[in-house]
C-alpha positions in Angstrom: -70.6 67.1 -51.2 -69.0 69.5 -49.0 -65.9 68.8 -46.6 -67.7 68.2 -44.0 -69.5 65.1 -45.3 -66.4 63.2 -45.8 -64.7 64.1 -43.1 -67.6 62.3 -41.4 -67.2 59.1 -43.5 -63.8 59.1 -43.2 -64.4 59.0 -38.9 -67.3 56.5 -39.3 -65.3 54.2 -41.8 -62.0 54.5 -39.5 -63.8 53.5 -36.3 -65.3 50.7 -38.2 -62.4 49.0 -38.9 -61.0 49.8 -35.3 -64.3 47.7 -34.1 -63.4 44.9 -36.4 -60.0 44.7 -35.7 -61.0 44.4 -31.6 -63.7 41.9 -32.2 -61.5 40.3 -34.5 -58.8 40.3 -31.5 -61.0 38.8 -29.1 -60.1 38.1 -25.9 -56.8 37.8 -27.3 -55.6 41.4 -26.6 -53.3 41.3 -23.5 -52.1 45.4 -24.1 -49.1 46.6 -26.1 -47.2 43.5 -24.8 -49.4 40.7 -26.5 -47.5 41.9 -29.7 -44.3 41.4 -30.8 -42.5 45.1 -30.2 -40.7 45.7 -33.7 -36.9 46.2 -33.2 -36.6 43.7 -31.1 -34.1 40.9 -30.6 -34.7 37.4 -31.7 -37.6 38.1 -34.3 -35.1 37.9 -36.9 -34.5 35.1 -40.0 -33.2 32.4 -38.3 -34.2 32.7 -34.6 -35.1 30.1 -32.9 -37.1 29.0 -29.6 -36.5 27.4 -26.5 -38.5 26.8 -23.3 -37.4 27.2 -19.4 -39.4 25.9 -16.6 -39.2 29.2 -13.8 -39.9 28.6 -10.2 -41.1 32.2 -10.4 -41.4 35.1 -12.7 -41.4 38.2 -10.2 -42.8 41.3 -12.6 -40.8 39.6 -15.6 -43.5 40.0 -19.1 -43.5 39.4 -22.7 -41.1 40.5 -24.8 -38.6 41.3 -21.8 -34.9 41.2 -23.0 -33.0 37.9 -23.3 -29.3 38.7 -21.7 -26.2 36.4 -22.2 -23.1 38.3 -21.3 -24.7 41.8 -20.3 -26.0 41.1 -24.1 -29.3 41.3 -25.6 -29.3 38.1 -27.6 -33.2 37.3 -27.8 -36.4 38.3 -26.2 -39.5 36.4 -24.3 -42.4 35.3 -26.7 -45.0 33.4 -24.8 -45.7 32.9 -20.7 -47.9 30.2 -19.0 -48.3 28.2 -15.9 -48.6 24.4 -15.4 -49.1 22.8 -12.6 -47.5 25.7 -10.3 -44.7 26.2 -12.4 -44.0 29.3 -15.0 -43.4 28.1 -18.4 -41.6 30.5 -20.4 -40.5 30.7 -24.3 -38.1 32.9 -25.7 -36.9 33.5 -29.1 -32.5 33.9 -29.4 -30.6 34.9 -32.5 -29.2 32.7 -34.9 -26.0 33.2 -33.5 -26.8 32.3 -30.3 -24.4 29.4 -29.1 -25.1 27.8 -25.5 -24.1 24.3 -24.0 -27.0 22.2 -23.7 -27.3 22.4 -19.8 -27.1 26.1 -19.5 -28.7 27.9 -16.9 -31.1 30.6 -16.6 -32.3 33.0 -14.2 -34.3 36.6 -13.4 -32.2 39.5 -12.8 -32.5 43.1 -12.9 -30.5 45.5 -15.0 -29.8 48.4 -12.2 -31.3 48.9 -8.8 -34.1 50.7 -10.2 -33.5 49.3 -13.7 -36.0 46.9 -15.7 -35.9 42.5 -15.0 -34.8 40.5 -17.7 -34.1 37.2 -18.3 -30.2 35.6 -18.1 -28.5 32.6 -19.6 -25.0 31.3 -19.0 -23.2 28.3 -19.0 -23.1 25.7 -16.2 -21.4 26.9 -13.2 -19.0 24.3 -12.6 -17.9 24.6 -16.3 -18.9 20.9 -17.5 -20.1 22.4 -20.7 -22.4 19.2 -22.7 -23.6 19.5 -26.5 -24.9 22.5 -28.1 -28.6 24.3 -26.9 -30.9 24.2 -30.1 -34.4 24.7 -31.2 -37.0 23.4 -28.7 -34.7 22.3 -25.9 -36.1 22.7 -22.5 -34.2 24.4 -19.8 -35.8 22.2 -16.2 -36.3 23.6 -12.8 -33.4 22.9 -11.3 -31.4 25.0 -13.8 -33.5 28.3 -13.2 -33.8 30.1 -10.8 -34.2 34.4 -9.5 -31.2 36.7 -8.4 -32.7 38.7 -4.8 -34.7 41.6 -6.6 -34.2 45.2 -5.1 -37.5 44.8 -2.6 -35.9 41.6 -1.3 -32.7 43.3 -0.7 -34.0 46.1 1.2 -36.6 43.7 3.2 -33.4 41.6 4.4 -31.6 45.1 5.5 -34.2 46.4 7.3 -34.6 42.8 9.3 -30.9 43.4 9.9 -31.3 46.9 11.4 -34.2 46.8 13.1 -34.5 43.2 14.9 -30.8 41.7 14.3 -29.0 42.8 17.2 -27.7 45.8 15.1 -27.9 48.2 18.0 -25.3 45.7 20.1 -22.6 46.2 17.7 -21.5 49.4 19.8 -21.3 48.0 23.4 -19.4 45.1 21.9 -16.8 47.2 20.4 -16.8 49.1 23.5 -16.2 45.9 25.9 -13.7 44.5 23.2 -12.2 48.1 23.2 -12.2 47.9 27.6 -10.8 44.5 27.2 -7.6 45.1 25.1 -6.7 48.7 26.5 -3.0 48.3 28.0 -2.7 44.6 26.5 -1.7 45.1 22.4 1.1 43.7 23.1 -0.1 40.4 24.8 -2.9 40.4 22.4 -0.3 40.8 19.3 1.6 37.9 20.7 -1.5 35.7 21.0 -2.7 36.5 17.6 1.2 36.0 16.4 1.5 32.2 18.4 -2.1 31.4 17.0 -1.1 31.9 13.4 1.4 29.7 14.2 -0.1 27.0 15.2 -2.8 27.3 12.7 0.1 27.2 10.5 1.7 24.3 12.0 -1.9 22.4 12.1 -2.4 23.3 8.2 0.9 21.9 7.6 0.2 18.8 9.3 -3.4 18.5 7.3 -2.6 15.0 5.5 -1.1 13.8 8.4 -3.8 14.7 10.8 -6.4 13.1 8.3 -4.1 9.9 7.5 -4.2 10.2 11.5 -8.1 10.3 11.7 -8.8 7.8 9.4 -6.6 5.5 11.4 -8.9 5.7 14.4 -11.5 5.1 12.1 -10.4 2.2 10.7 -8.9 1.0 14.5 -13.0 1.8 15.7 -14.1 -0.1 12.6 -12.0 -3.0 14.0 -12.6 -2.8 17.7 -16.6 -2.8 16.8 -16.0 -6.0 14.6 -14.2 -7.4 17.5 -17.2 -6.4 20.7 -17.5 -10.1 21.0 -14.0 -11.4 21.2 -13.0 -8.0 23.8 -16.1 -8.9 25.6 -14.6 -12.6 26.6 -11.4 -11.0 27.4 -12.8 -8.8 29.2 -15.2 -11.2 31.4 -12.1 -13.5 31.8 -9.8 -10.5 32.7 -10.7 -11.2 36.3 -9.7 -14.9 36.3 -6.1 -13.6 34.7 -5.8 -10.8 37.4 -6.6 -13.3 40.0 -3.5 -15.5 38.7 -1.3 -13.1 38.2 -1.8 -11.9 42.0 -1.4 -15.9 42.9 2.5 -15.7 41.1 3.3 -12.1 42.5 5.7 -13.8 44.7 7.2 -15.6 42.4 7.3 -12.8 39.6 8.8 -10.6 42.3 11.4 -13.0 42.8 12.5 -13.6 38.9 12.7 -10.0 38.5 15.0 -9.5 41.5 16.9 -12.4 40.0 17.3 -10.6 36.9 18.7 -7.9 38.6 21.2 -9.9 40.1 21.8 -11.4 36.5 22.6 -7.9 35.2 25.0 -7.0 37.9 26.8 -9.8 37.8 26.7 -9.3 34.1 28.0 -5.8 34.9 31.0 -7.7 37.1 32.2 -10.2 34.9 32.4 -7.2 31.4 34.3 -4.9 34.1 36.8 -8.2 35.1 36.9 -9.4 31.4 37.6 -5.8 29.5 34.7 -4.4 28.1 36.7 -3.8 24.7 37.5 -7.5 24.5 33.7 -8.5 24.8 32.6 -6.1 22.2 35.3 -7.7 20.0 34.4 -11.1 20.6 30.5 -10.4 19.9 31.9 -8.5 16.7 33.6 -11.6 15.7 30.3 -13.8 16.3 28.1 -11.8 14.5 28.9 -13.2 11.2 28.6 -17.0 12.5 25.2 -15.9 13.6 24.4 -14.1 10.9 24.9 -17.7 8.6 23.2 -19.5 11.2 20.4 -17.4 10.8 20.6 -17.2 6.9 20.7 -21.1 7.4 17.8 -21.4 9.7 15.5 -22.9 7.4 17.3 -25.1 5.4 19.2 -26.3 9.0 15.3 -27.2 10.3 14.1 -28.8 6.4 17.7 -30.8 6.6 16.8 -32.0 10.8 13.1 -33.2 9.5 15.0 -35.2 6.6 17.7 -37.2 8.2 14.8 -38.1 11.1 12.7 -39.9 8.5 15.7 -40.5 6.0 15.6 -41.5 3.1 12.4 -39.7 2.7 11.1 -36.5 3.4 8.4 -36.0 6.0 6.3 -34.7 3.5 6.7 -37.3 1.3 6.0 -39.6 4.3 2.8 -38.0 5.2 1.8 -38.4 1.4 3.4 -42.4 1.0 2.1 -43.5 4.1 -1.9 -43.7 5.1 -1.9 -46.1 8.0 -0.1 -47.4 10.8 2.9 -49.5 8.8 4.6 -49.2 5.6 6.7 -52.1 3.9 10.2 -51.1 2.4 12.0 -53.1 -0.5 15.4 -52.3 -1.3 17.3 -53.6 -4.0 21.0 -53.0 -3.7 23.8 -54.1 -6.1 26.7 -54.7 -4.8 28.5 -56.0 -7.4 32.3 -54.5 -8.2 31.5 -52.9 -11.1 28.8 -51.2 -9.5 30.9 -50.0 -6.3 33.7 -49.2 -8.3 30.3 -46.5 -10.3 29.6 -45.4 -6.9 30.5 -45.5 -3.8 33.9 -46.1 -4.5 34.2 -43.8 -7.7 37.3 -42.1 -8.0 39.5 -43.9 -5.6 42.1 -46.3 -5.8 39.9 -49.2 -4.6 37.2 -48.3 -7.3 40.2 -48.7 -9.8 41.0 -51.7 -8.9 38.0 -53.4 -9.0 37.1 -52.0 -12.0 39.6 -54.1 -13.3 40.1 -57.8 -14.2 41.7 -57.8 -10.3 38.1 -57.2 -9.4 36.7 -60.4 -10.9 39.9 -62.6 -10.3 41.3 -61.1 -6.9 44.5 -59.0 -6.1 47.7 -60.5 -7.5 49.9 -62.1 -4.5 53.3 -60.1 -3.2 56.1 -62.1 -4.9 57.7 -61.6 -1.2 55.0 -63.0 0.6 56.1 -66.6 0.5 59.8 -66.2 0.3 61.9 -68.6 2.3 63.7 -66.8 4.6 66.6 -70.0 4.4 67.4 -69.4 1.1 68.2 -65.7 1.3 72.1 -64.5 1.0 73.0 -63.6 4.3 76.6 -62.7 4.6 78.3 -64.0 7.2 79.6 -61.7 10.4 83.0 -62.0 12.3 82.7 -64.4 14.8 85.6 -62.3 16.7 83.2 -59.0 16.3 81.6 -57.5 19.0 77.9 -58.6 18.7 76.8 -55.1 20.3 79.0 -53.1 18.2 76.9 -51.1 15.9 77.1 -52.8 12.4 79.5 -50.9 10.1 77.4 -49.8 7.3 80.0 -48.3 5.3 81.4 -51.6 4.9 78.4 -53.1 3.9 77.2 -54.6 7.3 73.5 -55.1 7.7 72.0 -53.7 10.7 68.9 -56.1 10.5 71.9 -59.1 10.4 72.1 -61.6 13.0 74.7 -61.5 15.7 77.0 -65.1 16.2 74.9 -66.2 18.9 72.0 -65.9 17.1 69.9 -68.9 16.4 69.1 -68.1 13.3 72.3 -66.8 12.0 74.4 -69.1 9.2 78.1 -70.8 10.5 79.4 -73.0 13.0 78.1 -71.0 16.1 74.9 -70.4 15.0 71.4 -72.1 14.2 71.7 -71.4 10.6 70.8 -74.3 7.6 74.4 -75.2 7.6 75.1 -76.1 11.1 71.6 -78.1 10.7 73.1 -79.8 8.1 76.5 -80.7 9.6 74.8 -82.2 13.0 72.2 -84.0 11.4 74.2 -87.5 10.8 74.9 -86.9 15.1 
């Protein structure tokens, strides 16, 4: 069999088995990117899958890079749509560590570069659990960075109908405006810093200040009914008060007259001696004031003593109230009390208390029977007694009635005239 042969079997048998391997394929044959591209990233031992839900995949396809850090860490495996959204699975490395609520979106490596697919953590930084095998990234954690064609759409918007073109005449008018006034202009830009300043300062107390007239409008629209009222009776009050101008004029010219003469009578008096005097009051008033309520709770008692008034409002529930008192007045029971520590309570503590004082040995003395001595009949009776000689002041003179001897009315002379 010459060369020629097989190299004809060999081209029959090889297309053969490239039919089989098609119809084998099926419709399953996407292109080169329906099969997993040796080499790369997340097709290793150990990789596992996750899905994200994508609001869009731009030109994004299987087995497109898996970035986390400017890193290839995995690669996408499978692409779908359900329901309007993109569902897409991708394979990471087993070393692959990501919070459970990271977030994923489309970029694009250069200007001109290739899209691939980026994860990071939350944005906030509130970093929950660990991402694992089959965890689902939602919607609202995905999204797509501007690609290069949106870029360049927004910029030419910009250029052509966004007023672009008016940027010259109004650096031309500002230009116009200022020429001659950088000085003024520096001052105003210097005082408005300032008060920006100032204001930024002032920040908590201009809020504290805000919500203050929130709460006070919080109140006033609680209140609508009760201003209303005053408000309808506000006419009624201004009506009166115009009825008392007269006499409100009067008072306050009175007060005036008050004041001066005030004025007069701290000129007359010394100024220096008033201010003393008030000085010297203060602390009088000052107790008076400390005293205040117990002076009013004392008042209430002795109107209603022995009881309290609130006891009274408590004791008594009608018009009349019946009061028994039993009081022992006994000695001992004085001397225990009200006569406790003086000499009366001794006393009648005593056995004088139950028998009576003891009587004064002088009391019943008979003046008769004292020893009297006798004056000089020849003695002056005005003379002053002589003491030194042991006269008696308190004696009675000759011509006293009462007075011992022949002269006088004493017992003696009673005696002697009796038989007459």
């Amino acid at each position: 069999m010459s060369d020629r042969t097989h190299r004809s079997r060999a081209l029959a048998a090889g297309a053969l088995g490239g039919i089989v391997l098609l119809t084998g394929a099926g419709c399953a044959w996407d292109g080169l990117n329906s099969l997993p591209l040796p080499g790369a990233q997340g097709n290793g031992d150990g990789a596992y899958e996750i899905t994200i839900e994508m609001p869009n995949v731009t030109t994004i396809t299987r087995n497109s890079p898996v970035r986390v850090n400017d890193v290839n860490v995995g690669s996408i495996t499978a692409m779908r749509v359900e329901d309007y959204t993109a569902i897409v699975t991708v394979s990471l490395n087993e070393d692959v560590r990501l919070p459970a609520n990271a977030h994923a979106k489309i970029g694009q490596t250069s200007l001109l570069g290739s899209q691939h697919l980026e994860l990071f953590p939350p944005p906030d930084g509130d970093e929950q659990g660990t991402l694992s095998a089959g965890d689902v990234i939602p919607l609202e954690r995905a999204g797509v960075y501007p690609t290069t064609e949106q870029t360049l759409s927004a910029l030419s918007v910009v250029l052509t109908d966004g007023g672009l073109a008016q940027f010259e005449t109004i650096a031309k008018e500002f230009n116009t405006a200022l020429d001659g006034r950088e000085l003024d202009t520096r001052e105003v830009i210097n005082q408005l810093e300032t008060t920006v300043s100032g204001l930024d300062d002032q920040r908590a107390d201009i809020i504290a200040a805000m919500e203050g007239l929130d709460r006070l409008a919080r109140q006033i629209d609680e209140q609508n009914d009760t201003l209303a009222r005053a408000l309808a009776q506000m006419p009624e009050a201004v009506s009166l008060v115009n009825g008392q101008k007269q006499q409100l004029t009067t008072a306050l010219v009175s007060l005036g007259d008050f004041g001066n003469k005030a004025n007069q009578i701290i000129d007359a008096g010394g100024g220096q001696d008033l201010v003393d005097n008030l000085r010297d009051i203060t602390p009088v008033l000052e107790g008076l004031a400390n005293a205040g309520r117990d002076m009013t709770r004392v008042m209430s008692s002795l109107i209603t003593f022995p009881f309290p008034q609130a006891g009274i409002d408590n004791f008594l529930r009608g018009d009349y109230a019946n009061l028994y008192i039993h009081a022992d007045a006994t000695m001992p029971r004085l001397a225990e009390s009200l006569l406790l520590g003086t000499e009366f309570g001794n006393r009648m503590a005593g056995v004088e208390g139950y028998l009576g004082l003891a009587p004064n040995p002088l009391a019943s003395a008979d003046p008769f029977s004292l020893d009297i001595p006798r004056p000089d009949p020849q003695a002056d009776p005005y003379a002053a007694p002589d003491l030194a000689a042991g006269g008696d002041p308190a004696a009675p003179g000759p011509d006293d009635p009462a007075a011992p001897g022949p002269g006088g009315g004493g017992p003696d002379a009673a005696t002697e005239e009796a038989p007459r």
